[in-house]
C-alpha positions as a printed Julia matrix, in Angstrom:
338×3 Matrix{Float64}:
 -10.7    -8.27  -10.28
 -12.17   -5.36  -12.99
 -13.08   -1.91  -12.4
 -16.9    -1.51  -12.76
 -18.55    1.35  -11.78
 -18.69    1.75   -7.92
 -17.21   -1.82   -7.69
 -15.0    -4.19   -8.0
 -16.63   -7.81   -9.36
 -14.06  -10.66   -8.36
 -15.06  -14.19   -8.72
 -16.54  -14.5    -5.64
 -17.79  -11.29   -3.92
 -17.76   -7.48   -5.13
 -16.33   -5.1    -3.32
 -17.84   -1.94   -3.32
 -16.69    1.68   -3.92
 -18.31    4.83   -3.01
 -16.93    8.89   -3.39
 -19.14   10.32   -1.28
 -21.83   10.53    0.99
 -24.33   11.05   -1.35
 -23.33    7.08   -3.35
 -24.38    5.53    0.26
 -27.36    3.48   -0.61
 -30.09    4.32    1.45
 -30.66    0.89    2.68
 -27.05    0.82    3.27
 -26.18   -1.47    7.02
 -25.89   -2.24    9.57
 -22.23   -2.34    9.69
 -19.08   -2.52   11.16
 -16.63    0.05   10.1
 -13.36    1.55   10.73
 -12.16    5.06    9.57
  -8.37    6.22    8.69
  -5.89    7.28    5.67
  -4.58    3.37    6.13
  -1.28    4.78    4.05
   0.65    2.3     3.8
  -2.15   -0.57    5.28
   0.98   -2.02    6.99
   0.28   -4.36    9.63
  -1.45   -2.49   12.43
  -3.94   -0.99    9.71
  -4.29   -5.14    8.35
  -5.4    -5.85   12.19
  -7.72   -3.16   12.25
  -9.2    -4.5     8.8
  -9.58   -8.13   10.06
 -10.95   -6.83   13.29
 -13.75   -5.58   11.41
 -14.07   -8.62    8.58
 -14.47  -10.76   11.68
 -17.05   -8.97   13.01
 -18.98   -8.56    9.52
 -18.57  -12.44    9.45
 -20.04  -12.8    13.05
 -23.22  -10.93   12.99
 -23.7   -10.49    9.06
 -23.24   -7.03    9.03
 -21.46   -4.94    6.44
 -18.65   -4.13    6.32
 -16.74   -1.08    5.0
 -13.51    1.14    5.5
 -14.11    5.25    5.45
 -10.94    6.69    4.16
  -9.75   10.34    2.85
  -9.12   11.53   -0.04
  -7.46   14.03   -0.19
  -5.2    13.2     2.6
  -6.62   15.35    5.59
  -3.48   17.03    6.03
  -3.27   18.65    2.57
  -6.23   20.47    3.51
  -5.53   21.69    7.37
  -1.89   21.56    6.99
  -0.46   21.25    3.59
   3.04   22.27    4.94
   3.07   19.03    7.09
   1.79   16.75    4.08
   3.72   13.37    4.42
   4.29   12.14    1.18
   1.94    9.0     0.3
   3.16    5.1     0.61
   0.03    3.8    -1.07
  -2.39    5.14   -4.39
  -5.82    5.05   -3.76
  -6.43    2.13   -5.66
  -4.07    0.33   -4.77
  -5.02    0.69   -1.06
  -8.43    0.44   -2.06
  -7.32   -3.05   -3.54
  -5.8    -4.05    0.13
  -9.09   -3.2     1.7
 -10.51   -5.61   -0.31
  -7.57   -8.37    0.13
  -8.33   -8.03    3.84
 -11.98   -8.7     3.41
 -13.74   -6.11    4.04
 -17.2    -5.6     1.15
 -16.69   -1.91    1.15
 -14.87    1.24    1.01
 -15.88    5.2     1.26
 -13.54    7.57   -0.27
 -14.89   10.52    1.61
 -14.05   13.61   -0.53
 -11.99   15.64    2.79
 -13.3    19.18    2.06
 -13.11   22.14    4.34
 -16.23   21.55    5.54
 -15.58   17.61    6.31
 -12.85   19.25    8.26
 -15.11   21.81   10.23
 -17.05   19.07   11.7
 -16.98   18.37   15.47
 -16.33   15.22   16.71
 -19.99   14.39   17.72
 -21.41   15.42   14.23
 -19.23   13.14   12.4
 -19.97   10.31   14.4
 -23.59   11.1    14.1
 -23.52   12.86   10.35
 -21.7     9.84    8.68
 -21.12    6.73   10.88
 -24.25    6.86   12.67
 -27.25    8.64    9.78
 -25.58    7.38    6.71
 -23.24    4.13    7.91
 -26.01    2.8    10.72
 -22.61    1.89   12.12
 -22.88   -0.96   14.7
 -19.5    -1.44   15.66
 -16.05    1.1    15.23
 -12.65   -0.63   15.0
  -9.97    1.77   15.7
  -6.33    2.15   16.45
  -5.38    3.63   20.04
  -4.25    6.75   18.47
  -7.32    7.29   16.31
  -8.03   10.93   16.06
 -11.21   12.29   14.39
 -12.98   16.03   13.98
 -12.28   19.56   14.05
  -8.67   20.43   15.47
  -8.48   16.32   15.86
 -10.2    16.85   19.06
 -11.69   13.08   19.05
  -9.87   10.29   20.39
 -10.75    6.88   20.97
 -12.16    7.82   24.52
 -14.25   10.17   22.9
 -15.69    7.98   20.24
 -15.77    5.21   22.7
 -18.62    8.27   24.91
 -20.3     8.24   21.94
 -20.34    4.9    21.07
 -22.33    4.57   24.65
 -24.3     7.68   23.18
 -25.88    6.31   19.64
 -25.51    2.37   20.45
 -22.62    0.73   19.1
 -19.47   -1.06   20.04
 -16.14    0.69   19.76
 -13.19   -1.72   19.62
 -10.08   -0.34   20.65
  -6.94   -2.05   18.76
  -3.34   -1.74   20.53
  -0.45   -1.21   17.94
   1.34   -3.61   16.16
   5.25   -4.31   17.42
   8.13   -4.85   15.8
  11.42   -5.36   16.9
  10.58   -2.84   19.81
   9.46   -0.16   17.21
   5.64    0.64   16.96
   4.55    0.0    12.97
   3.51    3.13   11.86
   3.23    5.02    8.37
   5.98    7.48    9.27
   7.95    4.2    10.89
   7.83    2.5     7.02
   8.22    6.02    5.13
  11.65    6.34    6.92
  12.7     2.27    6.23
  12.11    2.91    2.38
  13.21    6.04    2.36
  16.89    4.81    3.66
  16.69    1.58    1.21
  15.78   -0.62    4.04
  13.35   -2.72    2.06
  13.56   -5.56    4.06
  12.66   -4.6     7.17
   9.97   -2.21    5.73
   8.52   -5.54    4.2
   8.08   -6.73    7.72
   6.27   -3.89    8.7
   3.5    -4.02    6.06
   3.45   -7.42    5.71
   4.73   -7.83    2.26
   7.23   -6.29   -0.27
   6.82   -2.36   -0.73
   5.65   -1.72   -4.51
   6.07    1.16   -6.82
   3.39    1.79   -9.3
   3.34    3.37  -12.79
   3.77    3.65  -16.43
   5.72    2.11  -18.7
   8.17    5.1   -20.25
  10.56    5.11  -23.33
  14.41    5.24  -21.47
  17.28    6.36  -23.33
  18.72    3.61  -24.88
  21.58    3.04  -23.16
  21.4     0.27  -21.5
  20.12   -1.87  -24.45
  22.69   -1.03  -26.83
  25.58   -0.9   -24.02
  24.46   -3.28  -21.1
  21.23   -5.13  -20.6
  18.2    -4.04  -21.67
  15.59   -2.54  -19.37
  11.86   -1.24  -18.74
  11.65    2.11  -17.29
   9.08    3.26  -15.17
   7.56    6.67  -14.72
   6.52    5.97  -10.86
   3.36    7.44   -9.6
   3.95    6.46   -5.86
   5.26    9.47   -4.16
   8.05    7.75   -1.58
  10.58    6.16   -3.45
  13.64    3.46   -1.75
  16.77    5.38   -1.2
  19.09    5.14   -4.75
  20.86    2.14   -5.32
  20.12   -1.53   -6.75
  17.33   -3.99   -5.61
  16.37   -7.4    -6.34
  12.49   -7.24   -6.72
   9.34   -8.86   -8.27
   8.03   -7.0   -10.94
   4.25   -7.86  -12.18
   2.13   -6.75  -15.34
  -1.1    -5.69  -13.38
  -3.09   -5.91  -16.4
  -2.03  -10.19  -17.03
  -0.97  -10.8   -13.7
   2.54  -11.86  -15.41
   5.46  -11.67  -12.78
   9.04  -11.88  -13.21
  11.99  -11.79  -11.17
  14.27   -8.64  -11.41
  16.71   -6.33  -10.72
  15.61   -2.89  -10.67
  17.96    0.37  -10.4
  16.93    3.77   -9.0
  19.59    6.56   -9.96
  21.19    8.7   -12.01
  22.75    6.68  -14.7
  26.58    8.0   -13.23
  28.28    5.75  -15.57
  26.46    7.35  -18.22
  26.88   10.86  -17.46
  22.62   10.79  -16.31
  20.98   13.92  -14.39
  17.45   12.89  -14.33
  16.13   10.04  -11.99
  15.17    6.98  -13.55
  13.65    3.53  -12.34
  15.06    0.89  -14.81
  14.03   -2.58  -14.25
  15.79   -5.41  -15.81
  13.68   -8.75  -16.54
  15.16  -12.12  -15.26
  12.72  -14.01  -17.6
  11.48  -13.64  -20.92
   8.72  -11.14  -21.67
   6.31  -14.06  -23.33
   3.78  -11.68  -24.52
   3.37   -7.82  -25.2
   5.0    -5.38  -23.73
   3.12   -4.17  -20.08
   1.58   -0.85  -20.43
   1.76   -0.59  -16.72
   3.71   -2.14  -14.02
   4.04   -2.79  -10.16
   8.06   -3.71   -8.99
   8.1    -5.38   -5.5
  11.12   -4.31   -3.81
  12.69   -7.49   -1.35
  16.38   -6.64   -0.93
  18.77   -3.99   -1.01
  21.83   -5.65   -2.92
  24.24   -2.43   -3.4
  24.71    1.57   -3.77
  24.6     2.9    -7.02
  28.23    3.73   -8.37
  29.98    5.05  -11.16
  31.89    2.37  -13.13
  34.88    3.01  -15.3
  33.26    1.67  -18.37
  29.62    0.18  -19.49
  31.61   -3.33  -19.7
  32.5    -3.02  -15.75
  28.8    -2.23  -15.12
  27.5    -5.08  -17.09
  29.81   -7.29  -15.56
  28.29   -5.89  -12.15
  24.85   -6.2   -13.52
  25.54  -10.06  -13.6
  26.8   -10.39   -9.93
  23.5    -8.72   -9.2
  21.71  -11.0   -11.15
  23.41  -14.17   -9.31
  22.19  -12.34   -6.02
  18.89  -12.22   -7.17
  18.75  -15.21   -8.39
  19.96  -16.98   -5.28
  17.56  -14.95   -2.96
  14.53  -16.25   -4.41
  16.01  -20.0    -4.33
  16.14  -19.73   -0.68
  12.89  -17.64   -0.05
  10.97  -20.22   -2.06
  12.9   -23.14    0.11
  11.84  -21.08    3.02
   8.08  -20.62    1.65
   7.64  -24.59    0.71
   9.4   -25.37    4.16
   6.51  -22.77    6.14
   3.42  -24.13    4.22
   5.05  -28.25    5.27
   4.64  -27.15    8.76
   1.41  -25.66    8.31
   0.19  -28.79    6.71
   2.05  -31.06    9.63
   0.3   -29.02   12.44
């Protein structure tokens, strides 16, 4: 999938990309939307999206996802700002793993913000969307103050002709998924269960940044990254997938987030250490899936005692993706069976 313009061209279909109102073709629908930040797109935002594919499917509508950017809350209440799961484009890339043909990033201004529930609905979904159907959670909340709701998008659903589906929150474990539910998981190091709450591993994003050396000349040797995902796991040591976005090259790992303390570090650092051979340049850029918590960081008595810690992790890792790919050919039999 490339970057082209307002879209994305896969080898199939093109999802489409527009940053404002004003991008909206003219011919533009009818369509089925929803409308959220989707930070995160755990899996209560993935039922939403598939709500809304399926209805594209049924009637051959389009279909398209109105998100923010900025995050609304930077703008009416910057002192409540959650900090982000999700970049834009890498949400904008989930929207289009869900199957949905389109997104708008509505620039949220202070006027976007001064609108009333009604002129929204009618402004945007209705005039520029021809919206034909509205997929929603049941705590959607929309306009000026957030005085919409789902009732009151449902009234004017009624009002301007088109369906409103109303979808009930996703479950798990007795806990309602949530962005603030998956901020806290990752925020304690509880990558796991996080990962059951979106659906798949939690990723950080970023660049590729020169480390201090240490670790090649003294231990293993490692890529750093300069993360550009605001919510980082807790500190400690993780076995994780990392990937080259620009190849698509993945390779098992173990990644660290800490202070060095065996080195006498103060800054935080994200140091990933390959399981496989590079095989090719250097990545630019990478994404590091994080599946399992395996320890705290700690300071060891010497760089030997870490390394030989380093390789305890690396049996850990090692053995955790044995038995999640045992587990993954063992799923896909039954599939096949049933």
């Amino acid at each position: 999938m490339t970057v082209s313009g307002s879209s994305w061209e896969g080898t199939s279909r093109v999802f489409s990309i527009y940053r404002s109102l004003g991008e909206i073709p003219a011919v533009f629908g009818p369509s089925a939307i929803t409308v959220g930040n989707f930070d995160g797109v755990h899996l209560g935002h993935s039922r939403i999206l598939r709500e809304v594919a399926q209805i594209g499917r049924e009637h051959g509508w389009a279909t398209l996802a109105l998100t923010f950017d900025p995050h609304p809350t930077k703008v009416v209440a910057p002192d409540r700002m959650p900090r982000l799961l999700t970049s834009m484009p890498a949400r904008l890339a989930l929207f289009a793993q869900a199957g949905l043909q389109a997104a708008l990033v509505l620039p949220f201004t202070p006027e976007v913000a001064r609108l009333a529930p009604e002129e929204f609905v009618e402004k945007i979904l209705v005039e520029k969307l021809r919206a034909q159907a509205v997929v929603v959670g049941a705590n959607f909340r929309f306009g000026r103050n957030h005085a919409g709701d789902a009732a009151l998008l449902g009234a004017c659903g009624r009002r301007f002709g088109f369906e409103v589906r109303i979808i009930d929150p996703v479950i798990w474990r007795g806990k309602i998924v949530s962005s603030s539910a998956v901020r806290q998981l990752i925020s304690a190091g509880a990558v796991s269960q996080a990962a059951h709450m979106l659906g798949r591993p939690f990723a950080v994003e970023g660049r590729v940044v020169r480390g201090h050396g240490v670790g090649a000349r003294q231990t293993v040797p490692t890529l750093n990254l300069a993360p550009e995902t605001e919510v980082l796991p807790e500190r400690g040591v993780y076995s994780t997938c990392t990937t080259d976005p620009d190849s698509g090259r993945e390779w098992p790992s173990v990644t660290n987030i800490g202070y060095r303390p065996t080195f006498g570090g103060s800054d935080l650092s994200i140091e990933t250490f390959l399981l496989r051979p590079l095989d090719g340049p250097s990545p630019v850029r990478l994404s590091i899936a994080f599946w399992r918590r395996l320890r705290d960081e700690k300071k060891f008595a010497s760089p030997d005692e870490l390394r030989a810690q380093i390789w305890k992790d690396v049996a850990a890792t090692e053995k955790f993706f044995r038995r999640l790919r045992a587990a993954q050919k063992t799923t896909i039999a039954k599939e096949v069976v049933s």
